[in-house]
C-alpha positions in Angstrom: -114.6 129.3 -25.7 -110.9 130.0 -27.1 -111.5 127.8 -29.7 -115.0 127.9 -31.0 -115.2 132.1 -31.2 -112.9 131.9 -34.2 -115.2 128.7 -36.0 -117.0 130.1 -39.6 -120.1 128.2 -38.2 -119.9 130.5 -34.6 -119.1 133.6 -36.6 -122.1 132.9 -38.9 -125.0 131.8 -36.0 -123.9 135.4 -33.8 -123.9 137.7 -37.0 -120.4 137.8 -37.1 -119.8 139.3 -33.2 -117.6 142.4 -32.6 -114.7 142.7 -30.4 -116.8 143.8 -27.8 -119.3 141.3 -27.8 -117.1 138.4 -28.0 -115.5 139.8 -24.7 -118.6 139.9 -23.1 -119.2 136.5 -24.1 -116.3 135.4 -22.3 -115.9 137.3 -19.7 -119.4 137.5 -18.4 -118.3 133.4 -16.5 -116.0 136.0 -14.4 -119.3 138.4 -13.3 -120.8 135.0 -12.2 -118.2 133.7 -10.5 -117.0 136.8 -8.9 -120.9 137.4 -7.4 -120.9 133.9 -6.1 -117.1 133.7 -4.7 -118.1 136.6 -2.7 -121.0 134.5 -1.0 -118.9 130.8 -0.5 -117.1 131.7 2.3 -120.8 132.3 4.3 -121.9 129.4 2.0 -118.7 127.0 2.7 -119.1 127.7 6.4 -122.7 127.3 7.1 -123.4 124.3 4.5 -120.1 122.6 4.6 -117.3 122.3 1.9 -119.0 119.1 0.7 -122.8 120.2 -0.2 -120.9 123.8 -1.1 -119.0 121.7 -4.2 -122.3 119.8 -4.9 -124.2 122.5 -5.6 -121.1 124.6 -7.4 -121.2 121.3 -9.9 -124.6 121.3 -10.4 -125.4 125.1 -11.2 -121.8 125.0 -13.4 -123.9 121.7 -15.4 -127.3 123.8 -15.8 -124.9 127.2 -17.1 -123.4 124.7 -19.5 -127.0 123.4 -20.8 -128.5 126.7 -21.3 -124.6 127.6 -23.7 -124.5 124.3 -25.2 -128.8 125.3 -26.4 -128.1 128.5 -26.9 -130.6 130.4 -29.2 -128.8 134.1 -29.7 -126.2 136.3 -28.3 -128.5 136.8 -25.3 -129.1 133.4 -24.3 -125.1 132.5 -24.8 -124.5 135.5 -22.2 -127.1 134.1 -19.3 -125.7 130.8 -20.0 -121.8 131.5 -19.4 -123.1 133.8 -16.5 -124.5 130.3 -15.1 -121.7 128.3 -15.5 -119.4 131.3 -13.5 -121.7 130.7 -10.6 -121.0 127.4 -10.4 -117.1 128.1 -11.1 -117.0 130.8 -8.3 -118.5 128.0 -5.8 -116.0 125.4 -7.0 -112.6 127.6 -8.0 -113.5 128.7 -3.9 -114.0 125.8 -2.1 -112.1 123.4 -3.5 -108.6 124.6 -2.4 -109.9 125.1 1.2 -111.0 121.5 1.2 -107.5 120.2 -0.3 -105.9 122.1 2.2 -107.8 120.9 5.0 -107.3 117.0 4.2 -103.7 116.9 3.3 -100.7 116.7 5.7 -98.8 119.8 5.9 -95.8 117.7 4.0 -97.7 117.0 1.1 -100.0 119.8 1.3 -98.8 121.8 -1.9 -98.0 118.6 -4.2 -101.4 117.6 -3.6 -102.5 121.5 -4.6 -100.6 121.5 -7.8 -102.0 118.0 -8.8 -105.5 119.1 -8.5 -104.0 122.3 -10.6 -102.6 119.7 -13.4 -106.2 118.3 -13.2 -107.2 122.1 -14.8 -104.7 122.2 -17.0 -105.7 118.4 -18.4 -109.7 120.1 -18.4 -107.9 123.2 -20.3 -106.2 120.6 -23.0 -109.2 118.3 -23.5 -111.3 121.6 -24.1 -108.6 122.9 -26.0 -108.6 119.2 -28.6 -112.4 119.4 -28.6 -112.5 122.2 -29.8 -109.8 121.2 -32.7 -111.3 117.9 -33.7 -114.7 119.9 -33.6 -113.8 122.4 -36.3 -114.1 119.7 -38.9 -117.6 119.0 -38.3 -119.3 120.9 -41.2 -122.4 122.4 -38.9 -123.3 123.8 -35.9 -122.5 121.4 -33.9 -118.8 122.6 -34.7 -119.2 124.9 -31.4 -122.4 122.9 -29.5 -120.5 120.0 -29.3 -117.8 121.0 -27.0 -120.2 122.8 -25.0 -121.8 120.0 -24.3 -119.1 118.0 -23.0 -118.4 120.5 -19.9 -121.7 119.6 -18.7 -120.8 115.7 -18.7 -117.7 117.0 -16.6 -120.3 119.1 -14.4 -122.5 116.0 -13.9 -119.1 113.5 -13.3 -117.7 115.9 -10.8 -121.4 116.3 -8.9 -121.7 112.5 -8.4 -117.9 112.6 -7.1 -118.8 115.1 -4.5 -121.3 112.1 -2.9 -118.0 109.9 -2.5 -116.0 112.1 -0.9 -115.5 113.0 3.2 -116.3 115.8 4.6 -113.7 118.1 5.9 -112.7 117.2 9.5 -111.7 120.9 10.3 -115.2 122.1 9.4 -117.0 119.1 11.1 -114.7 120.0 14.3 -115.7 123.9 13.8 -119.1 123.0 14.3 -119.0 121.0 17.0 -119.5 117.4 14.9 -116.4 116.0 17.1 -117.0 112.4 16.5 -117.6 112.9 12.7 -114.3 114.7 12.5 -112.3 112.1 14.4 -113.4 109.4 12.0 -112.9 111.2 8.7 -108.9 112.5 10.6 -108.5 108.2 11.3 -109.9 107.7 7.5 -107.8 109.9 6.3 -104.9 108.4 7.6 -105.5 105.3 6.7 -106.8 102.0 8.6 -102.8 101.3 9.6 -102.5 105.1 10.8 -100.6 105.4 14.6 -103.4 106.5 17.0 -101.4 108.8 18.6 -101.0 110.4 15.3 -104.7 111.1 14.7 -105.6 111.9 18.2 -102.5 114.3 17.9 -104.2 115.8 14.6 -107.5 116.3 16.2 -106.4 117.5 19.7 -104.7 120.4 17.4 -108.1 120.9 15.3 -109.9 120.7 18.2 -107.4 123.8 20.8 -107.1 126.3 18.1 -111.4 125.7 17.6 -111.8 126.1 21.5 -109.6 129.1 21.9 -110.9 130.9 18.9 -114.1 130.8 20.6 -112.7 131.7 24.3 -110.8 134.7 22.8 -111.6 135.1 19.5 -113.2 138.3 19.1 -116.4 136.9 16.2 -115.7 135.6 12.7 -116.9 138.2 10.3 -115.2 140.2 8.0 -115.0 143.2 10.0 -113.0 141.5 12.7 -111.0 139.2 9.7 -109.9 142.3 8.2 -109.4 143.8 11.2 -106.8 141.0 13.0 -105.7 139.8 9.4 -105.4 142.6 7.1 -102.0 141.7 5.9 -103.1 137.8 5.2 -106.1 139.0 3.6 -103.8 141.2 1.2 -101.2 138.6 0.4 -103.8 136.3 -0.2 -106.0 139.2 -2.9 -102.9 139.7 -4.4 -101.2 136.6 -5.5 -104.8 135.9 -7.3 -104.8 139.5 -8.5 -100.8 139.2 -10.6 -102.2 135.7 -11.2 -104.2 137.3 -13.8 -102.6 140.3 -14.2 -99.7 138.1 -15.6 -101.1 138.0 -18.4 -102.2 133.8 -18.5 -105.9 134.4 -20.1 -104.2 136.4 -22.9 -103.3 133.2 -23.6 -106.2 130.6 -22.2 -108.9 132.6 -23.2 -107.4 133.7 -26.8 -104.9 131.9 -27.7 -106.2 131.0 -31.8 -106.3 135.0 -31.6 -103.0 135.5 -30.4 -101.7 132.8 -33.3 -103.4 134.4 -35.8 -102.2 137.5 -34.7 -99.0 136.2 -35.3 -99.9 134.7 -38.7 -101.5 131.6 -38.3 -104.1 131.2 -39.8 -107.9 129.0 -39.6 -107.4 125.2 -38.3 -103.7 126.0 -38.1 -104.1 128.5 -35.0 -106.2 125.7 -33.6 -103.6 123.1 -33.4 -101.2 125.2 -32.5 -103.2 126.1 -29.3 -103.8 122.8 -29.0 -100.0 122.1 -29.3 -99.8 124.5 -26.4 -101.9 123.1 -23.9 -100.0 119.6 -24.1 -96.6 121.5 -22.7 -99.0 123.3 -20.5 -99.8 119.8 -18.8 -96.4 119.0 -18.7 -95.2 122.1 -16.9 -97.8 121.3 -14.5 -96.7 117.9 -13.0 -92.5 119.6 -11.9 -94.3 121.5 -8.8 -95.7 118.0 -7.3 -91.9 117.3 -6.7 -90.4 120.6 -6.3 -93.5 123.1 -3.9 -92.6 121.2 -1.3 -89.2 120.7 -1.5 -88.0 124.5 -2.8 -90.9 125.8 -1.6 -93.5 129.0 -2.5 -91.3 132.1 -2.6 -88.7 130.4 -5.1 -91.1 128.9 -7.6 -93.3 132.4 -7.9 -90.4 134.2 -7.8 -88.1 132.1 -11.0 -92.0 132.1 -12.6 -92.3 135.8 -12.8 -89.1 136.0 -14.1 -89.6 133.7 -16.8 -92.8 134.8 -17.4 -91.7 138.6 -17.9 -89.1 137.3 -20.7 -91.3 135.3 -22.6 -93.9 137.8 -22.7 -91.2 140.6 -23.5 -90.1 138.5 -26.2 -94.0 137.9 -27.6 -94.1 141.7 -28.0 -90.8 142.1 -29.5 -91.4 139.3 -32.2 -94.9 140.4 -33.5 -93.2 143.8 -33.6 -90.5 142.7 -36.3 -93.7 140.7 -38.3 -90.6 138.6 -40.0 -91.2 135.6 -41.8 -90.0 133.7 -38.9 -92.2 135.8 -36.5 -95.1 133.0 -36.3 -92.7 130.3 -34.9 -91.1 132.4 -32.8 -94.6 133.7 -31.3 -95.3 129.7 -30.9 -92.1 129.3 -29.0 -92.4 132.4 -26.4 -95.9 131.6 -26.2 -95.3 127.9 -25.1 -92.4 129.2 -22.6 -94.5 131.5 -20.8 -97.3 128.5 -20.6 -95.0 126.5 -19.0 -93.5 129.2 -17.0 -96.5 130.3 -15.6 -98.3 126.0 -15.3 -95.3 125.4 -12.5 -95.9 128.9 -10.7 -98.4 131.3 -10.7 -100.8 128.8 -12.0 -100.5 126.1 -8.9 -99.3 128.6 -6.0 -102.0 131.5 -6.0 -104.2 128.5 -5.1 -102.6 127.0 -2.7 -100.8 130.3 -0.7 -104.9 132.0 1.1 -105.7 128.7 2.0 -102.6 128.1 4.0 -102.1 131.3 5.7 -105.7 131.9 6.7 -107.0 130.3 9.9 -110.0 128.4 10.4 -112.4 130.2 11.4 -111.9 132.8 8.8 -110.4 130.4 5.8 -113.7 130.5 4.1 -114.3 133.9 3.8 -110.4 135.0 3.3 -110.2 132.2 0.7 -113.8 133.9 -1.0 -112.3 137.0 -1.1 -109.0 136.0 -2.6 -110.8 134.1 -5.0 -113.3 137.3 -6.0 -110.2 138.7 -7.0 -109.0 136.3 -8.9 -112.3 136.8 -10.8 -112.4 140.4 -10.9 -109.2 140.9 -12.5 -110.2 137.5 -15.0 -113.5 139.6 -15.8 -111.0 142.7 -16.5 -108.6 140.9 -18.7 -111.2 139.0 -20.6 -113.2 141.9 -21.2 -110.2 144.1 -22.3 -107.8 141.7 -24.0 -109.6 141.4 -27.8 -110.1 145.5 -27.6 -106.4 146.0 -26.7 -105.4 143.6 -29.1 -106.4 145.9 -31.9 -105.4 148.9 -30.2 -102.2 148.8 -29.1 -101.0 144.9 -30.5 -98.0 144.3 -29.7 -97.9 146.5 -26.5 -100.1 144.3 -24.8 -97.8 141.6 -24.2 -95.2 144.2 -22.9 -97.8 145.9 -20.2 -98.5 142.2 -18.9 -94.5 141.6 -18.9 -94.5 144.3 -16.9 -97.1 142.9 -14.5 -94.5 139.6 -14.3 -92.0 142.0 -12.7 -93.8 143.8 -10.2 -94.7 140.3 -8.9 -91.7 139.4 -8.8 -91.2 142.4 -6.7 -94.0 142.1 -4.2 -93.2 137.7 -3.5 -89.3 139.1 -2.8 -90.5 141.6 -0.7 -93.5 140.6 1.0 -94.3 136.9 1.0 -93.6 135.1 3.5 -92.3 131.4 2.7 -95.2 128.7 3.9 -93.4 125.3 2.7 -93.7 122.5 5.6 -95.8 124.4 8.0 -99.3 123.0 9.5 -102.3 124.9 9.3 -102.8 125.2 12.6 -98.9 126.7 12.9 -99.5 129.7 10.7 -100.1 132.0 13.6 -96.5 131.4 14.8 -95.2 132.6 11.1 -97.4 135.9 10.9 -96.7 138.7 13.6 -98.8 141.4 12.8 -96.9 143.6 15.4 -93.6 143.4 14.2 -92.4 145.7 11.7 -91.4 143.0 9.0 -94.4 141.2 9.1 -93.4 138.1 10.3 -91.2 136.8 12.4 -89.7 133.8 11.5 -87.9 132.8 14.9 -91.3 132.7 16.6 -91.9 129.8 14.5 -91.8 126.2 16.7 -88.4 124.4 15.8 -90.4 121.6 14.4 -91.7 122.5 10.8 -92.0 119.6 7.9 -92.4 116.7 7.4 -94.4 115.3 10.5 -98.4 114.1 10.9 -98.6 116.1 14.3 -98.1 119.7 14.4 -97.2 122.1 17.2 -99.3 125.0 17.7 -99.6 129.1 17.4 -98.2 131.1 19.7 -101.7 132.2 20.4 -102.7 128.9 21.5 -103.0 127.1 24.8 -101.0 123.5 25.4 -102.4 120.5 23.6 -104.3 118.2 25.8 -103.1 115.3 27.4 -105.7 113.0 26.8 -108.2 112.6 23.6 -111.5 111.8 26.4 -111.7 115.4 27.0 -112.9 115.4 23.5 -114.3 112.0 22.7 -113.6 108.3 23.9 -111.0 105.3 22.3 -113.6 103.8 21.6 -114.7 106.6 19.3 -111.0 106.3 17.2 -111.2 102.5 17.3 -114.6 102.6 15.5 -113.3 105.2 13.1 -110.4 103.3 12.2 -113.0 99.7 11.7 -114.8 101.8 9.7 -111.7 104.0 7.7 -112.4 104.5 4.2 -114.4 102.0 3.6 -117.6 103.9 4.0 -117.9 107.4 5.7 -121.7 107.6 5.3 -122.3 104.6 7.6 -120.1 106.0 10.3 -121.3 109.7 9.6 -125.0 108.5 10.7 -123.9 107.3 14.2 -123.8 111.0 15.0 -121.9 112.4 18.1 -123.6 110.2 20.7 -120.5 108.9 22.3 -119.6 112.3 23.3 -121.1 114.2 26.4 -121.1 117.5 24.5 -121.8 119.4 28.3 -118.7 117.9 29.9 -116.4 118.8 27.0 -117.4 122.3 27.5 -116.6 122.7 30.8 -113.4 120.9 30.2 -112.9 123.9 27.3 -113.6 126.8 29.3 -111.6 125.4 32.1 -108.7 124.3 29.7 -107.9 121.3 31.6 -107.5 123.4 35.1 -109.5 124.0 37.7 -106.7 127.0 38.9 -106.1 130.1 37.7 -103.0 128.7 37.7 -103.7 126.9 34.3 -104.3 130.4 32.7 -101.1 131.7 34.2 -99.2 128.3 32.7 -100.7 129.4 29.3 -99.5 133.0 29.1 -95.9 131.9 30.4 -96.0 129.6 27.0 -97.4 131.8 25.0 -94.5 134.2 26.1 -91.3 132.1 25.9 -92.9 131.0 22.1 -93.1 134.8 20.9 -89.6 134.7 22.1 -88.5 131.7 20.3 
């Protein structure tokens, strides 16, 4: 939308919209996806990451239709309200599926390449838009609606390719289907003992959530992960508090604001989004390797500068003012593509356990779209009230982030999933205790567990048979569905049970064994 709301041809069809209304045009996607990231983490659990992202790329493709047909102001409004149902699905699920396939070593390089993959979305739009304004009709503006529903349609038939996640197919008690997709995922050369390690981990923290767990709705997550739940709200909440859609969504504004002026503003946005990509691919290398805390925290900072700088440069109105507005504005891009753009997306998904990733993730994620909604809604208003100022209140925004990562974040780089209990301590007066935390961290396909966890099996038959993982691994990536239809008959579903509940020990001695361990791993 950045590009087409400033088109003579938009301008003309809408009666020449007001501040207001072109506000509401883009910021009504936020309502959308807001309403339905509330509902994906009941959605994502009870249907399945999979199906979830199906029908999230279907509804966005049908939103897109109704814009890209669009009859009136009215009809433009239902139409991005669509679309951000589908977004709210996808922008929810999505991370919580890349974070349940990747190894905890590579987990947040494979985060910020799926965030480059935005970006490139946010560019393409961005040229579309540009090479669109020199059509001489209304198809100046339909054209490049159109193209997100070819997008919506490519990424629905992608979903059909595409496993499962094993930790969801585990949750609910698909064992076998799990255990395949773990030995796919790995690869047809993968060491056994590595994928039986993986699933035996999946599979204890499953079995004890349900022997001690105490249910999985949001009462009881908010209740035994309140200060998860937070950290998780607000890295999405200074995500957009930051200032980015100031930018995203208006961009030719901002440029025109700053003295550019038509096409120019255009291809200056489009200018823009090409060292936006760029910035992008650094964190592939570096999330892993520096990890969360310093990447947010050198972000922010940047961020704060650049924005600082925006304000104070508009202020002057020079002659030079509208290059140096393209320069701060292209700093704080790239400042924010290798940090708060990547990282808020990756961070909930990470420190939230299973059985409450969906709905932690869905309400980090509702947040994320309730302060989108707020900014979009606010930003052309404030930008002819107070003008400069803006860019100074968001700076200021950049800072108090930088505040609450240095304070309160906890760092996540290198640690499985299933090891994020050992980092939080809800009881300690920090927060977190790092020296809880099992010696091994990064860098390995098995994991140790939570402290709250009982000792890994010894043997993968308590859960399924070799012959099972050999089958999986025959079949690897070549074709999930075939191996998905065989179903969970090689497992005797009754005698796994019992083997839970008794956790491998017929004595009370076993339970005894587990509290000793869990004791001497609080104690480090």
């Amino acid at each position: 939308m950045s590009g087409i709301i400033t088109g003579p041809y938009f301008i003309e069809y809408f009666g020449a919209p007001s501040a207001i209304e072109i506000g509401t045009m883009v910021a009504v996607l936020e309502i959308g996806a807001f309403i339905t990231s509330l509902a994906s983490g009941r959605v994502g659990d009870i249907l399945g990451r999979r199906k979830t992202l199906f029908i999230g790329a279907i509804v966005f493709t049908l939103g897109g239709t109704v814009q890209t047909f669009s009859v009136g102001f009215w009809t433009m409004v239902v139409g991005r309200f669509v679309s951000g149902c589908g977004v709210g699905l996808l922008s929810s699920i999505v991370p919580i599926y890349q974070s349940e396939i990747s190894p905890p070593s590579h987990r947040g390089a494979l985060a910020c390449v799926e965030f480059t993959g935005n970006i490139i979305g946010y560019a393409v739009s961005v040229w579309t838009d540009y090479f669109c304004s020199y059509i001489e009709s209304h198809l100046s503006w339909r054209l490049p609606l159109l193209v997100q529903c070819i997008i919506g349609f490519i990424l629905a038939a992608g979903t059909l390719l595409i496993p499962e996640s094993p930790r969801w197919l585990v949750d609910t008690g698909r064992d076998a289907e799990g255990l395949r997709v773990i030995a796919s995922l790995h690869g047809d050369g993968a060491d056994t003992d590595a994928v039986e390690e993986e699933f035996r981990e999946i599979k204890d923290r499953v079995v004890w959530e349900r022997e001690y767990g105490e249910g999985r709705g949001y009462g009881t997550m908010w209740r035994k992960y309140k200060r998860r739940v937070l950290l998780a709200m607000s890295s999405q909440a200074f995500a957009q508090l930051n200032g980015i859609n100031v930018i995203s969504y208006y961009a030719p504004r901002v440029f025109e604001q700053a003295g550019w002026t038509g096409r120019a503003a255009l291809l200056m946005t489009g200018l823009n989004s090409l060292f936006y990509v760029a910035s992008t691919v650094p964190p592939w290398y570096l999330v892993d390797q520096w990890g969360r805390r310093p990447i947010l925290l050198s972000g922010a900072a940047v961020m704060a500068l650049s924005l600082f700088a925006t304000g104070y440069f508009m202020w002057e109105a020079k002659a030079w003012t509208p290059n140096a507005v393209v320069v701060s504005v292209v700093v704080f891009n790239a400042a924010f593509g290798y940090s708060w753009g990547p990282v808020p997306w990756l961070y909930p998904p990470e420190i939230m356990p299973l059985t409450f990733r969906a709905k932690g993730v869905s309400l980090s994620t509702a947040t994320n779209w309730a302060f989108n909604w707020l900014v979009g809604e606010l930003t052309p208003v404030l930008q002819e009230w107070i003008e400069y100022r803006l860019y100074w209140m968001h700076g200021m925004f950049c800072c108090l982030s930088f505040l609450l990562v240095y304070f309160m974040y906890p760092e996540t780089k290198g640690i499985a999933l299933e090891d994020m209990d050992a980092l939080f301590n809800e009881d300690s007066s920090a927060g977190y205790d790092e020296s809880a935390l099992p010696l091994r961290l990064s860098g390995e396909t098995t994991h140790s567990h939570p402290t709250s966890e009982r000792p890994l099996r010894t043997s993968i038959e308590e859960y399924g048979t070799r012959d099972t993982l050999h089958r999986a691994h025959s079949h690897g990536a070549h074709s999930y569905h075939s191996v998905w239809a065989d179903g969970n008959d090689d497992i005797d579903e009754n005698e796994r049970e019992r083997e839970e509940v008794r956790g491998g020990d017929d004595s009370d001695g076993g339970d005894e064994s587990r509290r000793r361990l869990l004791d001497e791993r609080r104690r480090g």
